[in-house]
Backbone as ProteinMPNN parsed JSONL, in Angstrom:
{"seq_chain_A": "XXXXXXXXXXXXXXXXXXXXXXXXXXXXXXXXXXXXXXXXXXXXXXXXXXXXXXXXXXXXXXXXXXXXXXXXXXXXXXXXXX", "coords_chain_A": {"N_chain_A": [[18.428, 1.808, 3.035], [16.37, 0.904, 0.678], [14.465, 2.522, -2.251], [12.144, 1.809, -3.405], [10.06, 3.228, -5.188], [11.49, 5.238, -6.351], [13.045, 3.759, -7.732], [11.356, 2.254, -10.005], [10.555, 4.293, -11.107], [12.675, 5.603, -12.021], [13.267, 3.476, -13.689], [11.157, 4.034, -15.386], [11.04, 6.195, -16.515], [13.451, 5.825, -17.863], [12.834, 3.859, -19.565], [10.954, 5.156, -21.406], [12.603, 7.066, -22.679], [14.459, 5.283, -24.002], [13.215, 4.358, -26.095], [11.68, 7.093, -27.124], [13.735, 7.964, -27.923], [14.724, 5.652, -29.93], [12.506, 6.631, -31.902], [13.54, 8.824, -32.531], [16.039, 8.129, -33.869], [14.516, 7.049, -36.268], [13.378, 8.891, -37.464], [15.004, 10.707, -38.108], [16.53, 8.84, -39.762], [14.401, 8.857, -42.363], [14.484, 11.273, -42.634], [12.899, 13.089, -41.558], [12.741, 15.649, -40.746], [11.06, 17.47, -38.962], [9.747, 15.976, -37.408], [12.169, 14.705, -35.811], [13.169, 16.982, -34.919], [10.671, 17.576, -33.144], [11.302, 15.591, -31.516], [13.54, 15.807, -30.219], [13.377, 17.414, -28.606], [11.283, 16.468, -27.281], [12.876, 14.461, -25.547], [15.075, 16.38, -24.629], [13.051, 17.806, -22.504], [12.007, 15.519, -21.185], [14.423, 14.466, -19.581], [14.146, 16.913, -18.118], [12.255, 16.785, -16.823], [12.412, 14.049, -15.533], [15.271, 14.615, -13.981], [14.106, 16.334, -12.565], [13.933, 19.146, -12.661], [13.651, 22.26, -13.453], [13.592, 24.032, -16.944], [13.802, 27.369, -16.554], [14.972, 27.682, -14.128], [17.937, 27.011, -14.648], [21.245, 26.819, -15.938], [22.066, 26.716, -19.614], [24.7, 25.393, -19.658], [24.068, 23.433, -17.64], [21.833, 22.407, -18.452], [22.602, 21.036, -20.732], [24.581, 18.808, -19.359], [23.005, 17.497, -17.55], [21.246, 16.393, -19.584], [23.062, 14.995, -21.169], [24.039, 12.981, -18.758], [21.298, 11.94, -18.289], [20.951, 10.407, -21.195], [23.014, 8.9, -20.901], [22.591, 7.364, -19.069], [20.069, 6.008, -19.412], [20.482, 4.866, -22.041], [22.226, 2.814, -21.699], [23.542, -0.516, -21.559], [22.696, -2.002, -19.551], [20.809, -0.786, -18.45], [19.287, 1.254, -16.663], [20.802, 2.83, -13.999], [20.721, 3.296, -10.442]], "CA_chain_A": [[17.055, 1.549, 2.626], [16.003, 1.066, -1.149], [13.733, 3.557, -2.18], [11.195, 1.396, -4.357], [9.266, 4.345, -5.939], [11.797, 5.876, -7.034], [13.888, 2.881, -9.337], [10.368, 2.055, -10.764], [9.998, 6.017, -11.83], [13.508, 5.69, -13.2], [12.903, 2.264, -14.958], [10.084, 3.652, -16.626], [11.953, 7.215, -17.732], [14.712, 4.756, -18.804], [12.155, 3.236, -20.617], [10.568, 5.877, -22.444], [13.638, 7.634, -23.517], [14.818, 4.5, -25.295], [11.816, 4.8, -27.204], [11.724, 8.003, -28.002], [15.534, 7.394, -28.763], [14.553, 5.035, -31.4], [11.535, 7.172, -32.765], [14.105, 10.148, -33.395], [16.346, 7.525, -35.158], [14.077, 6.421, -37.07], [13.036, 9.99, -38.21], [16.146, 10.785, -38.992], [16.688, 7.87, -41.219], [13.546, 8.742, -42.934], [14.97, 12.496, -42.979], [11.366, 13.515, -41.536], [13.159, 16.894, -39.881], [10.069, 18.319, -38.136], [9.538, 14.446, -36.388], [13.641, 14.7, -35.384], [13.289, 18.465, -33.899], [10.201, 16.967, -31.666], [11.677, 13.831, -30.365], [14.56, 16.086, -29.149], [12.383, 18.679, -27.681], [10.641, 15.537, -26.155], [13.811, 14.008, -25.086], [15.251, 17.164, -23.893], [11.534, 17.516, -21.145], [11.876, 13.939, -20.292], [15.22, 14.261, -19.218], [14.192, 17.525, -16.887], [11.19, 15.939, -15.512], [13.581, 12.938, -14.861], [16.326, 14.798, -12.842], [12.866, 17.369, -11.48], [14.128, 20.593, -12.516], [12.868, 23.551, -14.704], [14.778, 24.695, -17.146], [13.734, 28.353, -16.364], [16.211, 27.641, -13.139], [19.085, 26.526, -14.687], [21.653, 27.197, -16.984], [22.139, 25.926, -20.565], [25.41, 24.376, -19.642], [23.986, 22.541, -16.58], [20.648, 21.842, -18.893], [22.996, 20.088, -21.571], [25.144, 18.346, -18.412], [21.902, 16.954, -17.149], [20.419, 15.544, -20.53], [24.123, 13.581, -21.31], [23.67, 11.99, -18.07], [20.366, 11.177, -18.577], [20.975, 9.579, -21.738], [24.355, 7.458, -20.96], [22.005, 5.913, -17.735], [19.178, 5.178, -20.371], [20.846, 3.838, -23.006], [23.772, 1.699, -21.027], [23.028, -1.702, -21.769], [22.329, -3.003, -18.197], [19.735, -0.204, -17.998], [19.653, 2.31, -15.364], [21.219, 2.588, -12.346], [20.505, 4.076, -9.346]], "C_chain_A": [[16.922, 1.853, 1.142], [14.524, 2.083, -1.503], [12.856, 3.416, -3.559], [11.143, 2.114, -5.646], [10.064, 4.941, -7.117], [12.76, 4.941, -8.326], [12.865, 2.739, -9.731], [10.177, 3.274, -11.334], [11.288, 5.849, -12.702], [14.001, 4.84, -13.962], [12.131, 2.955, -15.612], [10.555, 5.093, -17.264], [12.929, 7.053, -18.764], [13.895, 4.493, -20.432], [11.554, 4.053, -21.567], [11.683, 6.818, -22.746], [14.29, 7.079, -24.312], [14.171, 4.763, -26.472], [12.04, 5.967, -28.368], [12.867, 8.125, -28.551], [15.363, 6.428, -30.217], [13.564, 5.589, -32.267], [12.691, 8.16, -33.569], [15.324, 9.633, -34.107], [16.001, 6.98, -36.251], [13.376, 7.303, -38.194], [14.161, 10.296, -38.67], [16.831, 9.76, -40.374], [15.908, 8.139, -42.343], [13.626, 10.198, -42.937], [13.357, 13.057, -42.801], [11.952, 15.008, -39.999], [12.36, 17.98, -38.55], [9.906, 17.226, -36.814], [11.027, 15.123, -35.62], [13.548, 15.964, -34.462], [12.149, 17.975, -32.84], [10.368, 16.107, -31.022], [12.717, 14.922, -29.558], [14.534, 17.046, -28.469], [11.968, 17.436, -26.475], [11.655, 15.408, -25.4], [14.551, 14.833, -23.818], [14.333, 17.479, -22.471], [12.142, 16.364, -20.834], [12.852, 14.309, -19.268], [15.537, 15.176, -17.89], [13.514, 17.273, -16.322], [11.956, 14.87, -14.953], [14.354, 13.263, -13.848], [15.316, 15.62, -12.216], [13.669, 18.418, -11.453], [13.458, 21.153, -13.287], [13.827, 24.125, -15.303], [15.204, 26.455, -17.616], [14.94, 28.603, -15.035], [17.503, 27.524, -13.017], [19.551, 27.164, -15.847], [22.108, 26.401, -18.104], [23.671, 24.565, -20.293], [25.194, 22.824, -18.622], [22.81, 21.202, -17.185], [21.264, 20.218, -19.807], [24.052, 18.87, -20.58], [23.872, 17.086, -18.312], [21.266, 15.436, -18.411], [22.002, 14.343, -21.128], [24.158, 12.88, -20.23], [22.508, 11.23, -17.923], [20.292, 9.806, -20.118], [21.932, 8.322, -21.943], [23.656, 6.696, -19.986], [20.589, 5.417, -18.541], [19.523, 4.287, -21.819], [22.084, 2.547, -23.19], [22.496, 0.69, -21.14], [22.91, -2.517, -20.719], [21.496, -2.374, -17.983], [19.621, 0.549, -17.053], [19.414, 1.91, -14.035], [21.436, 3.604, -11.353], [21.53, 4.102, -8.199]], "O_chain_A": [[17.309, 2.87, 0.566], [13.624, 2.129, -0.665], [12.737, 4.242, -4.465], [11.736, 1.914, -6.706], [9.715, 5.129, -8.282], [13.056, 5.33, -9.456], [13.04, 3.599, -10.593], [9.423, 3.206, -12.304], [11.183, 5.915, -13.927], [14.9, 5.052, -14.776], [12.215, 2.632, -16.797], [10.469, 5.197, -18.488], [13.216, 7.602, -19.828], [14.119, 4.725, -21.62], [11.63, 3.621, -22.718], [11.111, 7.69, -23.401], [14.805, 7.67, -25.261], [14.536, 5.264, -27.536], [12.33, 5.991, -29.564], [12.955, 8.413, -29.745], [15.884, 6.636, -31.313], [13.587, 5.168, -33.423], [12.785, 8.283, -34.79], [15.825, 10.399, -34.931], [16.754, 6.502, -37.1], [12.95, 6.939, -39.289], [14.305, 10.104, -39.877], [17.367, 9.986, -41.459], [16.404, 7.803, -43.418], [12.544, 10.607, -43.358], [12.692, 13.402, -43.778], [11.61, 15.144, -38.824], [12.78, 18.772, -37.707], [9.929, 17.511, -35.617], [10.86, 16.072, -34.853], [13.873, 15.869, -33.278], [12.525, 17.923, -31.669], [9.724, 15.775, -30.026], [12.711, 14.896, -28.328], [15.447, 17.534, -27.803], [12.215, 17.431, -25.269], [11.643, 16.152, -24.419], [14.691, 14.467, -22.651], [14.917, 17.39, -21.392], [12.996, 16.473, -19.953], [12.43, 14.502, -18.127], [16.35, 14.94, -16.996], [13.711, 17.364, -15.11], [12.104, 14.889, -13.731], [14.371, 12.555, -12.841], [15.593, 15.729, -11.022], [14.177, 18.75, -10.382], [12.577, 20.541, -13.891], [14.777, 24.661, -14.732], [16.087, 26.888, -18.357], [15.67, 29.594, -15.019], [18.205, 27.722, -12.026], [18.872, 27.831, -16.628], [22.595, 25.32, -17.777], [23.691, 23.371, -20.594], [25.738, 21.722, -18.694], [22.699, 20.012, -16.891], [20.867, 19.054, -19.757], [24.3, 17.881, -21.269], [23.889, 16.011, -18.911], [21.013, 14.242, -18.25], [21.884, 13.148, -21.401], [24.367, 11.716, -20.574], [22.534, 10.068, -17.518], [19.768, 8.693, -20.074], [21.855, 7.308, -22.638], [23.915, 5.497, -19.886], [20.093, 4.356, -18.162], [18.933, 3.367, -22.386], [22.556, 1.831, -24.073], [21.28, 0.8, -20.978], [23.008, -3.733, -20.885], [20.799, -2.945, -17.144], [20.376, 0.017, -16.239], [18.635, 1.264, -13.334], [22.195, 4.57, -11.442], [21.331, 4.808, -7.21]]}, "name": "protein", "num_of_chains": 1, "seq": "XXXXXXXXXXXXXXXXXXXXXXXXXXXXXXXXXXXXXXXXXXXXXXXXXXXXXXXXXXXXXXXXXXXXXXXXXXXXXXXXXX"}
């Protein structure tokens, strides 16, 4: 059974992490350092609301685990896959 709800929740996390993926390249190009430290604050949240953890529960290595899989299934060029 396909489980609707949940590829439409992680199309649209997909989708706003591109985003903010291109905002915090685009601060960085434009060397705007304060922009760049909150996209990857943002980025970093997205990516634990995405997998639904806290990252009072976990540990830094699992936190940084978590956010490279979140961003190789948002920024693969077929788009994320479930």
């Amino acid at each position: 059974m396909i489980d609707l709800a949940h590829d439409v929740a992680s199309d649209e996390f997909a989708r706003l992490f591109r985003m903010l993926s291109a905002v915090n390249k685009e601060a960085e190009s434009l060397r705007l350092s304060t922009v760049v430290h909150l996209t990857n604050m943002a980025l970093l949240q997205l990516s634990l609301d995405w997998e639904g953890t806290s990252p009072e529960n976990e540990r830094s290595v699992k936190l940084n685990a978590i956010f490279r899989s979140k961003t190789k299934i948002a920024l693969d060029e077929d788009g994320p896959r479930t």
